[in-house]
C-alpha positions in Angstrom: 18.8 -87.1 8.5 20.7 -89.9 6.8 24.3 -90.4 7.5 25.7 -90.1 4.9 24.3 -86.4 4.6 27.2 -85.9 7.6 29.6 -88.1 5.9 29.3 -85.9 2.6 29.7 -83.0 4.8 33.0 -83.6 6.8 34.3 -84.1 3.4 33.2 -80.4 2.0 34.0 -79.2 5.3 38.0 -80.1 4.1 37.6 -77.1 2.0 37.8 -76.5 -1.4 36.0 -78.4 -4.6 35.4 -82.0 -4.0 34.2 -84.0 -7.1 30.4 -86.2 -6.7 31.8 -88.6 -8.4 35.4 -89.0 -6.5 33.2 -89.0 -3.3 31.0 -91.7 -4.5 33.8 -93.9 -5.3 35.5 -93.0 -2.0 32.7 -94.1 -0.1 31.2 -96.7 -2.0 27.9 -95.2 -3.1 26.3 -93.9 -6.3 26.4 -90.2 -7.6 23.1 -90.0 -7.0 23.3 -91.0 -3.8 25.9 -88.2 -2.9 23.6 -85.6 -4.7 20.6 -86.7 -2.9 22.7 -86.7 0.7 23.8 -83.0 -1.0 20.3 -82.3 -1.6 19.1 -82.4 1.8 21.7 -80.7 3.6 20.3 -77.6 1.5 16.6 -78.6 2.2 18.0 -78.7 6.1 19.0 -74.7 5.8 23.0 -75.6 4.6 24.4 -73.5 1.7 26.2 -76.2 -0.9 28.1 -74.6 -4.2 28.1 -76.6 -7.5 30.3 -75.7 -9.9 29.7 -78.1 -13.2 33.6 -79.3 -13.8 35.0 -79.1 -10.7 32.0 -80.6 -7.8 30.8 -79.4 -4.7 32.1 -77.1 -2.0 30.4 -75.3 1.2 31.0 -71.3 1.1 32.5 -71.2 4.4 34.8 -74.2 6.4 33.4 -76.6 9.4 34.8 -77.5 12.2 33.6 -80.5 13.5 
């Protein structure tokens, strides 16, 4: 898996909403490149809510 499909997720894991595009910027990658890391963490089994507005948020906190 790529890493920044972990890096994605340790942010989520935080808890609440967390914006695509404040992530990208954060971490110095595209949008698309945050959706796609998004994308397979759900194709690998992991449940990701997107709420249009506010971002992305997993339904339960990880602790890493």
């Amino acid at each position: 898996m790529n890493p920044l499909v972990f890096t994605v997720l340790r942010r989520l894991s935080a808890g609440g909403f967390h914006s695509g595009e404040a992530m990208a910027r954060d971490l110095g990658v595209s949008r698309g490149s945050v959706w796609n890391a998004l994308h397979a963490a759900e194709q690998a089994g992991l449940q990701v809510f997107k709420l249009r507005g506010r971002g992305y948020c997993l339904p339960d906190p990880v602790d890493w």
